[in-house]
N, C-alpha and C positions, 0 to 999 in steps of 0.2 A: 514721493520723498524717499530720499539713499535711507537704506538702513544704516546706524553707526557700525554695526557689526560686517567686518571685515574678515576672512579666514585667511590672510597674507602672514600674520604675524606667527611667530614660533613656534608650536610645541612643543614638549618637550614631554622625558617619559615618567613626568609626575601624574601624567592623564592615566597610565598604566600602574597604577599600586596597589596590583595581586599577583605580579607576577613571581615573586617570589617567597611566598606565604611560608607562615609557620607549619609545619606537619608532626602535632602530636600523636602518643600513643593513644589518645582519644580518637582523634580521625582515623588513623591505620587499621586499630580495631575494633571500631562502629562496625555495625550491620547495618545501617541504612547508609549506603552508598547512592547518594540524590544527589543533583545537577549542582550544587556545591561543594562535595567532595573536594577536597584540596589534591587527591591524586588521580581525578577523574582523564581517561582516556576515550577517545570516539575517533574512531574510522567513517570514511565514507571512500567506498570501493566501486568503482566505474569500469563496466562491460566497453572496452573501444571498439569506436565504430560498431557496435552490435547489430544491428543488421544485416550490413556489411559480412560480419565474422559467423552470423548463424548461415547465410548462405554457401561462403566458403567452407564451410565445415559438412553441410548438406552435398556439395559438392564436390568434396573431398579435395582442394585445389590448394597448391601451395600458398601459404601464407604472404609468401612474395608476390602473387598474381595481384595486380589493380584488379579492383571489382568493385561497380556500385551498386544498389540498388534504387529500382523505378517505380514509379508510381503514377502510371498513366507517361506522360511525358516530363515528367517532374522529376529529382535525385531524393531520395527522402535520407540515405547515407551512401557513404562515400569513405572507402579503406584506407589507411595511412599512405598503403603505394601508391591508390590512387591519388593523391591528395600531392606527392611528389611532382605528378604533371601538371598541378594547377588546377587540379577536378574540385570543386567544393557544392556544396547543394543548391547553392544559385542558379547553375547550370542546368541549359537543357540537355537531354542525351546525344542530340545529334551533335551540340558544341563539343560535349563532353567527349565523344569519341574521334572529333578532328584533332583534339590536348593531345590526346592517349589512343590510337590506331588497335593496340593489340587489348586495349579494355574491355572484359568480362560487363554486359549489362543483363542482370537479373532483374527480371518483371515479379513483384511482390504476388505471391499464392492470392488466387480468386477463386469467391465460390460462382459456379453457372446454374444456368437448370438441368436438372435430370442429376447431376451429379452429387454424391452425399457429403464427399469430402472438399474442399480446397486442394485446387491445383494450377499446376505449373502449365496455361495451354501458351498456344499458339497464335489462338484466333481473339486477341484480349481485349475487350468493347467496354469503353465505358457505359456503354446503354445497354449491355448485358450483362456485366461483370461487376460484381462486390469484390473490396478486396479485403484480403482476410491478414489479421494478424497472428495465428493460430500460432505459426512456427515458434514466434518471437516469445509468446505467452511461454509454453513450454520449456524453453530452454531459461528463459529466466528464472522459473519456477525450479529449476534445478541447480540453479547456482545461488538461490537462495537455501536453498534445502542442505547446500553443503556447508552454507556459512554454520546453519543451526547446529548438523553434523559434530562441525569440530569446534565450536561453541557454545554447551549445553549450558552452561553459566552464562551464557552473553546476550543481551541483548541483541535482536536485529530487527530494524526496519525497512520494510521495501519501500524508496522513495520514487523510486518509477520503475518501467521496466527493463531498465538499462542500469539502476542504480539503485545501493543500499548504503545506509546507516549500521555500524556496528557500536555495540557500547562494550570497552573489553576491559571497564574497570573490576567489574568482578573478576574476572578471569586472570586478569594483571594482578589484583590481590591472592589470590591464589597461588600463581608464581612466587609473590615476592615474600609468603608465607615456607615458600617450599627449599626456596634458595636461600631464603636469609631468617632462621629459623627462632635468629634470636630475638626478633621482632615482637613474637609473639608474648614475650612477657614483660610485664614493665618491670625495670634493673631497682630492687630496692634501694639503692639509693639516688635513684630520679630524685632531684629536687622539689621538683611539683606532682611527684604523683605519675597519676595515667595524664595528668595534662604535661606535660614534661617533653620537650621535642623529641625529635628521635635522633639516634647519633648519625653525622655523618655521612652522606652513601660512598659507596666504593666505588673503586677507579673501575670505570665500563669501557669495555671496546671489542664490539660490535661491525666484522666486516660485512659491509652486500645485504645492507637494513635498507636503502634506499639515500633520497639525497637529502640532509639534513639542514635547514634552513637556520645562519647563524643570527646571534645577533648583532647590532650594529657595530660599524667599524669600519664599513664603507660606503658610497651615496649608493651603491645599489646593493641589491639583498643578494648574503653572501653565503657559500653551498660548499657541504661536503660530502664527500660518498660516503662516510659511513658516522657512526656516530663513535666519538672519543671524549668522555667529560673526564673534565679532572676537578681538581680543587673548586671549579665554579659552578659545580652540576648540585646537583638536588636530586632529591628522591621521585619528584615526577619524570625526571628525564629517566630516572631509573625506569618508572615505568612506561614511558615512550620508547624507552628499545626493548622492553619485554613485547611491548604491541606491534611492535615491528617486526620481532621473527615471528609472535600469530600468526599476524595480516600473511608477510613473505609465504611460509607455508599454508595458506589456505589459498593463495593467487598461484602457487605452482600446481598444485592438486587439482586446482580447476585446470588449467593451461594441460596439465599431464591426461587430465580424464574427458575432457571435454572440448578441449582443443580451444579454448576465448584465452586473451590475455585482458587482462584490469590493470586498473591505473589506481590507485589509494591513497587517501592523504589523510595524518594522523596526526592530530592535537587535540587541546583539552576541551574542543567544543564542535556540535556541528555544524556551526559558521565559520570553525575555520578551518575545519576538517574537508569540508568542502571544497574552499578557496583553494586550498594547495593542492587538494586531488590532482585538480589539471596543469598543476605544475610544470611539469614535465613528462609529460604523456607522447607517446604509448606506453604499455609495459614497464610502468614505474612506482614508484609510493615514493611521496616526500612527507619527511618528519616536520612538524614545526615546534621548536621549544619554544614555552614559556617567554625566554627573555628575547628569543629574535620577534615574536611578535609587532613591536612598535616598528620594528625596520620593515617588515613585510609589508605593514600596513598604510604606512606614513604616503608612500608614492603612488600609492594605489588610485587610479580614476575611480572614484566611491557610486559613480552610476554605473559600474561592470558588475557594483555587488548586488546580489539577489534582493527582489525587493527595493533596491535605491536608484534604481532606473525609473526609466517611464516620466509620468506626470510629475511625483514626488522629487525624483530625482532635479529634473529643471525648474521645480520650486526649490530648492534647496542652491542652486549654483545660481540662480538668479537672486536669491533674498541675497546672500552670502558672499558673494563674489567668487566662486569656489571648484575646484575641480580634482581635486585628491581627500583624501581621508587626511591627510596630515593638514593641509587648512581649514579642513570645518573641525579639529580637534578646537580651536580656540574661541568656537561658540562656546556659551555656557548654557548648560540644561535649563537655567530659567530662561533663557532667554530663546531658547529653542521650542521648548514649551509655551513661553507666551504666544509662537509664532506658529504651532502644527500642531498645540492641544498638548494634557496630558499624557496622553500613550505616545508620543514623542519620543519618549525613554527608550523605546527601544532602540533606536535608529543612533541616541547617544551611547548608548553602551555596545553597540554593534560595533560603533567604527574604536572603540575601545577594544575589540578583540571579546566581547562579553556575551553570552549566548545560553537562557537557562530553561532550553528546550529540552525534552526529554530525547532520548529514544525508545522508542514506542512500538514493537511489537503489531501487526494492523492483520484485526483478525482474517482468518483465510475465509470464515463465512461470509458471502456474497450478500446481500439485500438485493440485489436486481442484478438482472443481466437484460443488455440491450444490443439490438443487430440493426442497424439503420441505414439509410442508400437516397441518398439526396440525385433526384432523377434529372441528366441533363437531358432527357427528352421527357416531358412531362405524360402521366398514365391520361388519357381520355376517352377510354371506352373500361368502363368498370371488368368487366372482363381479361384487361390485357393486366390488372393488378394480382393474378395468381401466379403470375411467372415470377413476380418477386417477393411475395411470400413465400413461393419455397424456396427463393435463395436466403434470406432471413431464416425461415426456418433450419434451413441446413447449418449454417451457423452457430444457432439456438443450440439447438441439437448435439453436436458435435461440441462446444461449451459447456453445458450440464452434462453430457456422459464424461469430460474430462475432469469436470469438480466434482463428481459422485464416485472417481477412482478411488480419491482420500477422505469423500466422506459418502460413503453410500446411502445413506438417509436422507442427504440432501434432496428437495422438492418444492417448487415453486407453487404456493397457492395461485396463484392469477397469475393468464397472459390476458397482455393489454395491446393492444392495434392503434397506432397513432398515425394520425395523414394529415397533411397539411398542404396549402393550397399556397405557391411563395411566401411570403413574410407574413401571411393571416396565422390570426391565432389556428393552433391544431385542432383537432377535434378526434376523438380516442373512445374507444369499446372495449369491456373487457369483461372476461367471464372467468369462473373459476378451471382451475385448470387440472383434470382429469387426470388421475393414476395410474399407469400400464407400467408394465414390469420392464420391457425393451423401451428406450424413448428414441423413437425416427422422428425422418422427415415428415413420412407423411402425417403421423402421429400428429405433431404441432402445428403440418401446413393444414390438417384438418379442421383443428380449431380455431386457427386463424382465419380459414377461410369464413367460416360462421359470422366473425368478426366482418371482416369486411363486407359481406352481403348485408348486414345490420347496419354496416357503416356509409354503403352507396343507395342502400335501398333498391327505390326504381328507377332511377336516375339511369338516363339513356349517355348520356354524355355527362364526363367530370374531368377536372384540372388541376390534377396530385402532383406534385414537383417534391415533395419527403415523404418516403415511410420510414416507420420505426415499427418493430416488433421487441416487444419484451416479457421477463418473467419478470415478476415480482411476490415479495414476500417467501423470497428463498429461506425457507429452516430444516433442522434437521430432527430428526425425530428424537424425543425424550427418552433417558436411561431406562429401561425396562420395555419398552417397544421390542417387539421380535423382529417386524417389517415394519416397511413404511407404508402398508396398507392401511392402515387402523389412521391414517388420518382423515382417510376419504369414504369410511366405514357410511354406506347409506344408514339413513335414519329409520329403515324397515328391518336394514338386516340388522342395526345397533339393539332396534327396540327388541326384536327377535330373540336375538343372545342374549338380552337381561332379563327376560322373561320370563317370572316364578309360577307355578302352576301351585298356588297356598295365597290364605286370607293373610289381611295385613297383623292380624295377632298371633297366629300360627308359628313354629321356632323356623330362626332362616332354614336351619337345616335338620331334616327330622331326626330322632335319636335311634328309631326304627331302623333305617338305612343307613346308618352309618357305624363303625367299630368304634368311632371316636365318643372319648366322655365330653357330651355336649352343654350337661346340666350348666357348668363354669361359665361365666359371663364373659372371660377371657376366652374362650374359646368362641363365642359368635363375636368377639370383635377379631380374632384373627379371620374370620373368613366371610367376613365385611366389611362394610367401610359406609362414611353416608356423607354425600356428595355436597359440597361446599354452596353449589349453585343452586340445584333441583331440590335439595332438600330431601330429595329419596335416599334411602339403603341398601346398596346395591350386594348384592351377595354372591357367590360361588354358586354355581349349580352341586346338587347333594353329591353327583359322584364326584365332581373337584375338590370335594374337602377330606376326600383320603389321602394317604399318604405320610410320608413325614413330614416336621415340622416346613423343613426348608421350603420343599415341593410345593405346599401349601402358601407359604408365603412369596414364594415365586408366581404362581399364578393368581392370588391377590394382586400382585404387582401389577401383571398385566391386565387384569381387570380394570384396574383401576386406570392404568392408560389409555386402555381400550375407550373406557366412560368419559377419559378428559376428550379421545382423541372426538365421541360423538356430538360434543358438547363444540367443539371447534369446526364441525363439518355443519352442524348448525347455526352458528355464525355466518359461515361460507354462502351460506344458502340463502343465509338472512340480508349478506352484506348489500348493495348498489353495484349492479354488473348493469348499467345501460349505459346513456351517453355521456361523456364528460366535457360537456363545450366550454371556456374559460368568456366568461359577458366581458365585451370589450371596453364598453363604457356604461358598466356597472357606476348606480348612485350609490351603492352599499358598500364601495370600495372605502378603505380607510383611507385618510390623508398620507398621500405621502410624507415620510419624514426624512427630511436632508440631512446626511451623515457631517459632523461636524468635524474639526480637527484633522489630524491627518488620517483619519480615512476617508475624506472626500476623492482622498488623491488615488483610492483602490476601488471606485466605482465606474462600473462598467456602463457604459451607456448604446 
């Protein structure tokens, strides 16, 4: 049976009634600045072509040179000049250099055996060779580093490694504090108080902000280079061209320092901060005000939008008859909800221009790092599997020494050894994983090896087509730690150091040996402490309790680390390091349960 519901018919910009909000002296000078701030601003800023551009840059080549990059036989990017010839990542390389004769082709860094780093060879095997994304890592990490840099009030999120979320309503408040000073107090004769709108914005004009997307007035969405509001502007567009000379100077300063251009697009959310980034890419920012919004969005194919593809997407143009955001405006949320569930909503207030996601900050601490190598010739004699544990572990290795640059406490309790035999479930070992001051290859191919001997046994022949190697339970060592040895403190040498040479009634510390007046009860609680777990009192050895106050409570500190860090290495010891086989037709498995509504339509099968 047709659905009655058709998306043919009108919409109009009554579906949009927030684009022009009130802005009190209340909103202006709140301090909680959340996802419905009325002058909320969000960047999202795109590395072009980034592969592409960290190669060129490695290779010092003009910007003008095509160059893609390879991956085995495959383009994994491809640079705007290339892009001129008709090069796109579809291409094989040999097509790709019939387009383009004089095309730069870069083979992505691999790691080999024998070698510690990733590199650039010659002789590149997929049945030898990992490929590494080392380079890429790094340079993103620095163009994140500068967003924070020149944005200590701003939010930033890294949304891949090619891309970030900026939030620069703080920062934008800030400005419009600095510039326009009279903001800050509300005018005694406001009518309503602090709720009382605010007067007015001023006439702004803004050259070489980027392209400014207008509102309606023509069938197609309509641009201008710079931003010019008069009489019809509002104070968010005020703060869209504050975020605009940010954004500009923080894209030149990468381009000046670091030789990337980005592409940026800036409105009041990061759905639609997004959508315009690629505006008009390369080496651009386009602005979206507020009121061009419904024109932006109206002629949009709404399966390009993130998320509205796929599965969902052709249930939605199939119920509906539909293929732009401006036809499925004339579903109504009941009725879109009767038909994809309640969480539906979002999908209606999406193609509304409506998005009350945060920007979110994503801690730099790791939980796991993993090196994996799905083998086109499969391992079959247990032996031939250590040539690619030290390539994982090179990887490993090379990975943790560059995350312990900025947090050097960083240490991974467990590596784990996974192998799998084609599409059968894995089967994984893992032991606690060992403290040494230098971390190598062989360091990690050592323990790994352990692993894998445990993991083939005796087995004369085997039929490994994946390994994986990983760290897990990456953390960093507790405030008052010296090193990050005292996590892996043995339980002889823990016991050793806590070790009173006095009966349990005896004073912790005798009054004989010490200058200290010990009689006070305040003073055997400064130079011990009695442990949450064990229920013991662990105390200072008698010559540790001299000194001054601080010294003393400095090495109580670490004591007391020391005893959390023994208490956690006996866990370690305690935990399950053997094997981990996943039962394939377990009876103790729960029921599966069938995702209803529309997230049927995000399940992976």
């Amino acid at each position: 049976m047709n659905s009655p519901w058709k998306g043919k018919a009108k919409a109009t910009n009554q579906d949009y009634d927030d684009l022009r909000p009130t802005i009190t002296y209340r909103h202006f000078l709140s301090n909680n600045l959340g996802v419905r701030d009325p002058l909320r601003v969000v960047a999202l800023c795109d590395s072009d072509a980034f592969y592409a551009a960290c190669e060129r840059v490695r290779l010092e080549l003009d910007p003008s040179v095509p160059i893609v990059v390879q991956q085995w036989e495959s383009l994994i990017a491809v640079s705007y000049p290339a892009r001129e010839f008709g090069i796109s990542r579809m291409d094989k390389i040999k097509d790709a250099k019939k387009k383009c004769p004089n095309l730069v082709a870069v083979h992505v860094a691999t790691y080999r055996e024998g070698e510690m780093e990733p590199g650039y060879w010659k002789d590149i095997d997929t049945r030898t060779h990992k490929v590494s994304l080392d380079l890429y890592r790094r340079e993103s990490n620095k163009i994140i580093s500068m967003f924070k840099e020149a944005l200590p009030t701003g939010e930033v999120e890294k949304a891949s490694i090619d891309e970030a979320f900026i939030d620069f309503t703080r920062p934008v408040r800030e400005q419009l504090l600095e510039r326009y000073p009279y903001l800050a107090q509300v005018p005694a004769d406001a009518p309503n108080g602090i709720d009382s709108p605010l007067p007015p914005p001023p006439l702004i004009k803004r050259d070489d902000l980027g392209t400014v997307l207008l509102p309606e007035g023509t069938d197609s969405v309509g641009e201008q280079s710079n931003i010019e509001v008069d009489g019809d502007a509002t104070w968010h567009d005020v703060a869209l061209s504050i975020a605009a000379e940010l954004m500009r100077k923080i894209r030149e300063d990468i381009h000046s320092k670091l030789g990337y251009t980005t592409s940026a697009g800036i409105a009041r959310n990061k759905f639609l901060a997004k959508l315009c980034a690629s505006y008009k890419k390369p080496n651009s920012q386009t602005i979206l005000r507020n009121q061009a919004i419904p024109n932006y969005l109206h002629a949009l194919p709404f399966q390009k939008i993130r998320f509205l593809g796929g599965k969902l997407g052709d249930a939605l143009a199939k119920e509906y008859d539909v293929s732009t955001v401006g036809d499925l405006l004339t579903v109504s949320l009941d009725e879109i909800q009767s038909k994809f569930g309640e969480n539906a909503l979002w999908v209606y207030e999406f193609l509304r221009g409506i998005d009350r996601t945060e920007v979110k900050e994503k801690s730099a601490l790791f939980k796991s790092m993993l090196a994996s190598k799905n083998l086109p010739k499969p391992i079959t004699q247990p032996s031939d599997g250590h040539q690619w544990i030290r390539i994982l572990a090179a990887e490993l290795a090379l990975r943790l020494n560059d995350a312990r640059e900025s947090m050097p406490t960083l240490w991974p309790k467990t590596i784990v050894l996974h192998a799998r035999k084609g599409y059968e479930t894995s089967r994984s070992k893992q032991a606690t994983f060992p403290f040494v001051r230098n971390v190598t290859v062989d360091v990690i191919a050592t323990a790994a090896d352990k692993l894998w001997k445990e993991l083939t046994g005796d087995a004369k022949t085997v039929h490994i087509t994946s390994v994986q190697l990983a760290f897990t339970g990456l953390e960093k060592a507790e405030m008052g730690q010296k090193s990050i040895e005292g996590f892996f403190t043995t339980r002889d040498v823990q016991q050793t150091s806590l070790k009173r040479s006095r009966k349990e009634d005896e004073p912790l510390v005798s009054p004989e040996n010490t200058k200290l007046a010990l009689p006070k009860s305040s003073h055997v609680e400064a130079v011990s402490f009695k442990c949450t777990r064990c229920r013991k009192t662990i105390a200072l050895r008698e010559d540790q309790g001299t000194g001054g106050p601080n010294e003393v409570a400095q090495r109580l500190a670490t004591l007391r680390s020391e005893h959390g860090d023994f208490h956690f290495a006996q866990d370690l010891a305690n935990s399950n390091d053997g094997s981990v086989p996943v039962p394939r037709d377990s009876s103790s498995k729960r029921k599966k349960v069938e995702p209803k509504g529309i997230a049927k339509f995000f399940v992976k099968k």
